[in-house]
C-alpha positions as CSV (number, residue, x, y, z in Angstrom):
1,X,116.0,118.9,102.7
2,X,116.6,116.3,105.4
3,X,117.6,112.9,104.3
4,X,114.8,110.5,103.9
5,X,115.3,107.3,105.9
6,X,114.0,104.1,104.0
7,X,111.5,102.5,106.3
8,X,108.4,102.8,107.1
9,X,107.7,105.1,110.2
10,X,104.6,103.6,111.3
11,X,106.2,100.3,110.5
12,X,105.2,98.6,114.0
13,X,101.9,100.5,113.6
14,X,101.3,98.7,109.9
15,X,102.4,95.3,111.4
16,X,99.6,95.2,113.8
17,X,97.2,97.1,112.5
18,X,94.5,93.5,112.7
19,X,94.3,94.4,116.4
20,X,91.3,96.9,116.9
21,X,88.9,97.1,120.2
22,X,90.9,98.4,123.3
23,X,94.3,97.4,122.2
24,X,94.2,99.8,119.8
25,X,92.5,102.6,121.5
26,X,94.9,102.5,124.9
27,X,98.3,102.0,122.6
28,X,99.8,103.7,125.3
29,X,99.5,100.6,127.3
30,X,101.5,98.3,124.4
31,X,104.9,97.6,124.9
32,X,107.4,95.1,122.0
33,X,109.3,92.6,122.5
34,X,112.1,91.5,120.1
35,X,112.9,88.1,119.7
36,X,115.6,86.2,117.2
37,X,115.4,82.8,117.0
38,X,117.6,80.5,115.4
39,X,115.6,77.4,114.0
40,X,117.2,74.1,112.8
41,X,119.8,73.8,110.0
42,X,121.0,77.6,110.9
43,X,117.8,78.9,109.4
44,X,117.1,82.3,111.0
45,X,113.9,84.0,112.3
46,X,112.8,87.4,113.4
47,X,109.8,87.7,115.8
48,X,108.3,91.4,117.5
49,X,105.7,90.1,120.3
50,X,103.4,93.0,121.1
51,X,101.6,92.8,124.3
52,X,98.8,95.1,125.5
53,X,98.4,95.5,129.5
54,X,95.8,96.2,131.2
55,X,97.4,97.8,134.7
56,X,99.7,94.8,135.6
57,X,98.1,91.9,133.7
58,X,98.9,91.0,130.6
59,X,95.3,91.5,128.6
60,X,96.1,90.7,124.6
61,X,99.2,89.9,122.4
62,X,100.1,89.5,118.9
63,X,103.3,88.6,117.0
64,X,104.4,89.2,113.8
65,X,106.8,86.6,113.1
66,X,109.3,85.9,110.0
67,X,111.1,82.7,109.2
68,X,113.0,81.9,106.1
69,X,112.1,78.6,104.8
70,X,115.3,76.7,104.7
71,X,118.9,78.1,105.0
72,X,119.6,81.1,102.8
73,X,116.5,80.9,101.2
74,X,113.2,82.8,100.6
75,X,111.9,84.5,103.8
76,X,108.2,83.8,105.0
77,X,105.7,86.2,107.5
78,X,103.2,85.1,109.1
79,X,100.8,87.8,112.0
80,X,99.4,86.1,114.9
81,X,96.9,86.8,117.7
82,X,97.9,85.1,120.4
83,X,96.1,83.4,123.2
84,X,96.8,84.9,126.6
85,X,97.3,82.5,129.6
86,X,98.8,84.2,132.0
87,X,102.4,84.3,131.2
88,X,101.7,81.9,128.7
89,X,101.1,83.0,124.9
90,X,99.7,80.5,122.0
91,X,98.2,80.4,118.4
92,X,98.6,78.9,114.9
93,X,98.2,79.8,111.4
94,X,99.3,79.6,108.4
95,X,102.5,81.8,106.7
96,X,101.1,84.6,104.3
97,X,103.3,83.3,101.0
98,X,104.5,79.4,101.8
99,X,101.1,78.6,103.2
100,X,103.4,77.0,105.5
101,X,101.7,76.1,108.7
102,X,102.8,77.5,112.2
103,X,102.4,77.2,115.4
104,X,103.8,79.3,118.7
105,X,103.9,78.3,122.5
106,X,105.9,81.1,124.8
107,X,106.2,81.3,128.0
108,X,107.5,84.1,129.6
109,X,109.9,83.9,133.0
110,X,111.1,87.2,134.7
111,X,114.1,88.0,136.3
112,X,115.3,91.1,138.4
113,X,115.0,93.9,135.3
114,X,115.0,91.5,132.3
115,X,113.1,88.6,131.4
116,X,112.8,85.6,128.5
117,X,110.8,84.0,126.3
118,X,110.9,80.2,126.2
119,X,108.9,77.6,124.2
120,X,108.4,76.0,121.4
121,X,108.1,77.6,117.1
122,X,106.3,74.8,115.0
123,X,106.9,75.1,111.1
124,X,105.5,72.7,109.0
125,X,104.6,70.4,112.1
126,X,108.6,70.6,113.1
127,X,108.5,71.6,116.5
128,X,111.9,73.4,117.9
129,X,112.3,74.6,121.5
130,X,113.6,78.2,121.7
131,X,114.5,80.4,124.3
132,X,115.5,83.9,124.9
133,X,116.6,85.8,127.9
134,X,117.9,88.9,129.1
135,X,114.8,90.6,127.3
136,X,113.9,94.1,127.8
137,X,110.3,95.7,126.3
138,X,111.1,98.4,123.2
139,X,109.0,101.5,122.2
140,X,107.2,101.4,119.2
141,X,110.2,103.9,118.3
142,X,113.1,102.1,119.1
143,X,112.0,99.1,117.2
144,X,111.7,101.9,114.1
145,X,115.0,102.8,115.2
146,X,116.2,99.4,114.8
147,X,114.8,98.4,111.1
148,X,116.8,98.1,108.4
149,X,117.9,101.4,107.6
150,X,119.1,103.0,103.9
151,X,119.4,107.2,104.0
152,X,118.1,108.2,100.7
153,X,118.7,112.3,99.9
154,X,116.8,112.7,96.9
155,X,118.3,116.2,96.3
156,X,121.1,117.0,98.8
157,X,122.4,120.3,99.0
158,X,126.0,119.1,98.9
159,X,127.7,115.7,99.5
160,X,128.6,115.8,103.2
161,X,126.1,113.4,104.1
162,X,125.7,111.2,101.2
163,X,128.4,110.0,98.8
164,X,127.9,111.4,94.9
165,X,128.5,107.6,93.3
166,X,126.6,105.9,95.3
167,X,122.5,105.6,94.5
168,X,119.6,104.1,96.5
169,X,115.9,103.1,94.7
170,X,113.3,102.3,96.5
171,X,110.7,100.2,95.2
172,X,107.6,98.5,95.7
173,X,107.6,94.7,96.7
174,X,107.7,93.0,93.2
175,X,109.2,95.2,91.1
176,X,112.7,94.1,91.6
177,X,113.2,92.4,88.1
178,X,111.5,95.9,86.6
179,X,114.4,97.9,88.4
180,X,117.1,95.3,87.5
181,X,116.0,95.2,83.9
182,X,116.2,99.1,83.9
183,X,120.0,99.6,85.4
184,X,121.1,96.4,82.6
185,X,123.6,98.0,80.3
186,X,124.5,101.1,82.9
187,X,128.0,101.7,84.2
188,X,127.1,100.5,88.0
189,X,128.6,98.1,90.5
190,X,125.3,96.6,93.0
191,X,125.9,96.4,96.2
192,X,124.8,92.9,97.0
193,X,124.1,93.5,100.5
194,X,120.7,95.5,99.6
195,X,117.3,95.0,98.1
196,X,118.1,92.2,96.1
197,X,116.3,89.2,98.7
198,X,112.8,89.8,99.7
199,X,113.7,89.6,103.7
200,X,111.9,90.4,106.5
201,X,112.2,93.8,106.9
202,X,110.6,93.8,103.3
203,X,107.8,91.5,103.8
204,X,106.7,94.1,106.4
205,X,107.7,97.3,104.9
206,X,106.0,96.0,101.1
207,X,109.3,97.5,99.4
208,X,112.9,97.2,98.9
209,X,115.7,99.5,98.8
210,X,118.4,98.5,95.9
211,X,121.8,100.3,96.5
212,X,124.7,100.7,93.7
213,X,127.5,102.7,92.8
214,X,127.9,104.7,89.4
215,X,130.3,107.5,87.7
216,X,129.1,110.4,89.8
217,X,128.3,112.3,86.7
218,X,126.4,109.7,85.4
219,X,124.0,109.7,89.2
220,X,121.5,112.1,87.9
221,X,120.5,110.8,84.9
222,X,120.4,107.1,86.4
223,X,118.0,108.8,89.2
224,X,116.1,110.7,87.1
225,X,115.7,107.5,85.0
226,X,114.8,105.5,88.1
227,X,112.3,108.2,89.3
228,X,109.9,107.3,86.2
229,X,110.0,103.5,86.6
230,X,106.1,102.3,87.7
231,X,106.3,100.6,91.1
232,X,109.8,103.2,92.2
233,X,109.2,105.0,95.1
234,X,111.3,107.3,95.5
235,X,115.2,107.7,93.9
236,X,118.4,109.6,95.3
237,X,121.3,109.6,96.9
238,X,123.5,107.3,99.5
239,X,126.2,106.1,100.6
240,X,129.1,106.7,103.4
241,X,131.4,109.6,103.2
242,X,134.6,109.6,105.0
243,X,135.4,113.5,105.1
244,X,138.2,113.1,107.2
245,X,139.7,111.4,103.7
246,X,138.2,114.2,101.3
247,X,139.7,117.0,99.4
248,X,137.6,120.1,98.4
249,X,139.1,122.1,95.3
250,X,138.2,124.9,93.1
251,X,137.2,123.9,89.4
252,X,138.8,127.2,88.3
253,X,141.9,125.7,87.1
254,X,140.8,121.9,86.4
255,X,138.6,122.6,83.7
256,X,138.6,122.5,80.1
257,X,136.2,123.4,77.8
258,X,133.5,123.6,80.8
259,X,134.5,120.6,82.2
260,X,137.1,119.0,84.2
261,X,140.4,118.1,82.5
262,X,140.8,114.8,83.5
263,X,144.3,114.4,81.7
264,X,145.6,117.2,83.5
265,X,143.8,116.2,87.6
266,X,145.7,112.5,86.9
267,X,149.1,113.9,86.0
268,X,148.7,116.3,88.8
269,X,147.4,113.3,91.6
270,X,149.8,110.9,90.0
271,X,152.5,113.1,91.1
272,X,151.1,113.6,94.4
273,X,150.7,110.3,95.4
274,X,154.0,108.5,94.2
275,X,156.4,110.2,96.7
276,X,154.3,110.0,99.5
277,X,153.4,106.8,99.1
278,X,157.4,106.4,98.3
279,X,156.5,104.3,94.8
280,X,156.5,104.9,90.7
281,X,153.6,105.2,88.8
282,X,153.0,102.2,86.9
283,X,149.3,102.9,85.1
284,X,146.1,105.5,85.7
285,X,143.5,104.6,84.5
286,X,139.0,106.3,85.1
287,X,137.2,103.0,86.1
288,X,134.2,103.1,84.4
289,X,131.8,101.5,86.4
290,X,132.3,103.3,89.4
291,X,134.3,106.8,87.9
292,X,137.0,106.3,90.4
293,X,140.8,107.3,89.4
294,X,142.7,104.5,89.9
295,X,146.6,104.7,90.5
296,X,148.9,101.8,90.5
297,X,152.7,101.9,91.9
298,X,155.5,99.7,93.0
299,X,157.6,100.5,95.6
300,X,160.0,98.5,97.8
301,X,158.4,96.3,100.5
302,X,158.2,98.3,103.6
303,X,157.5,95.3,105.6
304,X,160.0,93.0,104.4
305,X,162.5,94.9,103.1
306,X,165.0,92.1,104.6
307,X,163.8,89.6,101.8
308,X,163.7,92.1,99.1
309,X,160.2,91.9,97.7
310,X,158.8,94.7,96.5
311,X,154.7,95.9,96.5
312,X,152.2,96.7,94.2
313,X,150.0,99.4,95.5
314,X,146.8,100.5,93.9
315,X,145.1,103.8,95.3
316,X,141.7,104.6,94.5
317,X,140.5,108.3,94.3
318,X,136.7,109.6,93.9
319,X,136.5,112.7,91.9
320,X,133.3,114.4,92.2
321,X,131.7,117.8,92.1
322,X,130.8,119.3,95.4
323,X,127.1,119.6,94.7
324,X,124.6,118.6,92.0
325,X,123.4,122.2,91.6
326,X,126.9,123.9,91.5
327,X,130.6,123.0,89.3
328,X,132.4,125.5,91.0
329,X,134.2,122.9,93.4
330,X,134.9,119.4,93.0
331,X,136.5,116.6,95.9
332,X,139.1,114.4,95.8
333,X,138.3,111.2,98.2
334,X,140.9,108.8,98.8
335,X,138.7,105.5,98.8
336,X,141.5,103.3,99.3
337,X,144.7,102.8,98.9
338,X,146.1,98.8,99.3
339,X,149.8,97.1,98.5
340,X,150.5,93.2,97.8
341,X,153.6,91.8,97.6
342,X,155.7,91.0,94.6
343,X,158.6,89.0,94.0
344,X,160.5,90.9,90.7
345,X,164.2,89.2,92.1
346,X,166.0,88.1,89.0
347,X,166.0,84.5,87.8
348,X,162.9,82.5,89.1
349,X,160.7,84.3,91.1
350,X,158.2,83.2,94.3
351,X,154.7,83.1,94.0
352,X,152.7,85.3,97.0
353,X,149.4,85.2,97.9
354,X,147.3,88.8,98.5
355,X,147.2,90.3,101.4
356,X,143.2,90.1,102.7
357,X,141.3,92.6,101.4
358,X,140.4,94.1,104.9
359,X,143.4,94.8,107.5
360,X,146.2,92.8,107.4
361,X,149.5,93.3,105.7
362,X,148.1,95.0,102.8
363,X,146.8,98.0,104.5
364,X,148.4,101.3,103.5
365,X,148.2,104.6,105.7
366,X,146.3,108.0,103.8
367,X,146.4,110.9,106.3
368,X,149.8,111.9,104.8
369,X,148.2,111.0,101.3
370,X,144.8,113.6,102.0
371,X,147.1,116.0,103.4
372,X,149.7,116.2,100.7
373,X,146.3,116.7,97.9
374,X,145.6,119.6,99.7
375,X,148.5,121.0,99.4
376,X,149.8,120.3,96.0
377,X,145.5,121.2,94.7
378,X,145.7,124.2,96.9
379,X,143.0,122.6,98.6
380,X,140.2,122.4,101.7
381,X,140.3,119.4,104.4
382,X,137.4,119.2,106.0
383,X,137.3,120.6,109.8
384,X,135.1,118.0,111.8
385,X,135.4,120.5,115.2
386,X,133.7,123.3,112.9
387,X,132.2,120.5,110.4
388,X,133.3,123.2,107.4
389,X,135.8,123.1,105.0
390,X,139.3,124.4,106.0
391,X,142.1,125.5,104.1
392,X,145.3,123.3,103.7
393,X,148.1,124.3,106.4
């Protein structure tokens, strides 16, 4: 099954569809323009112009234009037909949830093989000037191209494409309180970056995409859950998967009693990782919000050795089966793997700061880490040439 992208295909068709007569009937002659403006206090908008041409002359144009209504805060829509004057376009109305009134006055100027949009945006009679340049008209598909995306595999053959922990919902617009109420009291971690503010791309689309990550053997019931839920669209499967960083192994000796001997897959990894990673095991422990293994060691500084510090390095490892319908593989991802420093000098002892999360100092290498699982798991790295799994060297 291919993955099902969460957006609306005939998104750009649903936005306009209050144009009918000849605009809709010669839609080969409508191009889109893309506009971004940013309105006072740093509060963003998001505008798509569509213009309809009749040979060389501009004959109708409509815009469908979102504004949030101060900084950070709720998003607003409001679909205009506007009033062609040459190069000029006008209208006014009023915004589909605030009520909010609005006005917009563009002009457009042409260069050699762009042009801009310049004018003024009017909300709630405050008038801003804006202007745009180095324009060029879009398709109807690459504006589709361009929404907000989330793949969503509702029942993926394996997890090459989609990672097992992670899980995306979509959902009509105004059921968000419905879905939250249902995933209260499971082991998840949301990812705050979707579904959780009715923007734009939702005002248009009527429905949001909520994203989190769970135990991987707890994904199919929480879909399966999700899939009843009034108002849920469709449930499944997302995520990034680094494969490069990804282990496949056979269950055959990781099991117990039908399923997978964690006791034994943590002494086994523990091992692994400590001399490669040139540290000793301090803890292991299953985090159960997200099912990762996570590995703690300290190790001498490898950066400052000189002032004798030493680190604290935590690696994270996703263990998952291969596919929903079969147990007879399971991967090891290495999700991350990050050091701070310690000072554990006898007598009083310095405080450090962490390292930033991202890059920095507290970034620790993997591809020996990956490699060294396969080995000691008699394991498959995956082959991105052949884009199959290939046995450990």
């Amino acid at each position: 099954m291919k993955p099902f992208r969460v957006f609306a295909l005939g998104l750009l068709a649903s936005i306009f569809s209050p144009l009918v007569g000849q605009a809709q009937n010669n839609a080969q002659n409508n191009t889109y323009v893309w506009l971004s403006f940013e309105l006072p206090e740093n509060v963003s908008s998001d505008g798509i112009i569509r213009e309809t041409r009749a040979g060389d002359r501009l004959a109708a144009a409509q815009i469908d234009f979102c504004f949030q209504r101060e900084f950070q805060g709720k998003w607003d829509r409001i679909v205009l037909p506007l009033k062609v004057e040459g190069d000029r376009v006008s209208g006014s109305g009023t915004s589909s949830l605030g009520k909010i009134p609005v006005a917009i006055d563009l002009t457009k100027t042409r260069a050699k093989d762009t042009f801009a949009y310049g004018g003024t945006v009017s909300i709630a009679g405050q008038a801003t000037k804006v202007e745009q340049d180095n324009l060029t008209f879009r398709s109807l598909e690459d504006l589709n191209d361009t929404r907000e995306m989330v793949m969503l595999e509702e029942n993926p053959a394996d997890f090459t494409a989609v990672s097992p922990q992670t899980v995306a919902v979509r959902f009509k617009l105004g059921e968000l309180k419905n879905v939250l109420s249902a995933l209260r009291g499971e082991a998840i971690v949301l990812d705050t970056n979707y579904g959780l503010i009715e923007n734009c791309n939702a005002l248009r689309t009527k429905e949001q995409t909520l994203q989190f990550m769970t135990p991987p053997e707890n994904a199919p019931a929480l879909v399966a859950k999700l899939r009843k839920l009034p108002g849920v669209l469709a449930a499944g499967w997302t995520g990034y998967v680094a494969l490069e960083q990804a282990v496949r192994v056979s269950s055959a000796n990781w099991t117990a009693n039908g399923k997978l001997d964690r006791e034994k897959l943590t002494q086994k990894l523990a091992a692994t990782v400590a001399p490669v990673l040139g540290g000793k095991v301090i803890s292991s422990r299953w985090e159960k919000a997200t099912g990762q293994l996570v590995i703690e060691l300290v190790r001498p500084s490898v950066r400052f050795q000189d002032a004798g510090f030493s680190e604290a390095v935590t690696v994270r490892l996703l263990v998952a089966p291969e596919r929903l319908s079969s147990s007879e593989y399971f991967v090891v991802s290495v999700v991350s793997a990050t050091a701070n420093l310690l000072d554990e000098g006898a007598g009083a002892r310095l405080d450090i700061p962490p390292f930033p999360e991202v890059g920095g100092e507290g970034y620790v290498a993997t591809e020996k880490l990956v490699a060294a699982i396969a080995k000691d798991l008699h394991g498959a790295m995956w082959d991105a040439g052949s884009e199959k799994w290939s046995a450990a060297q």
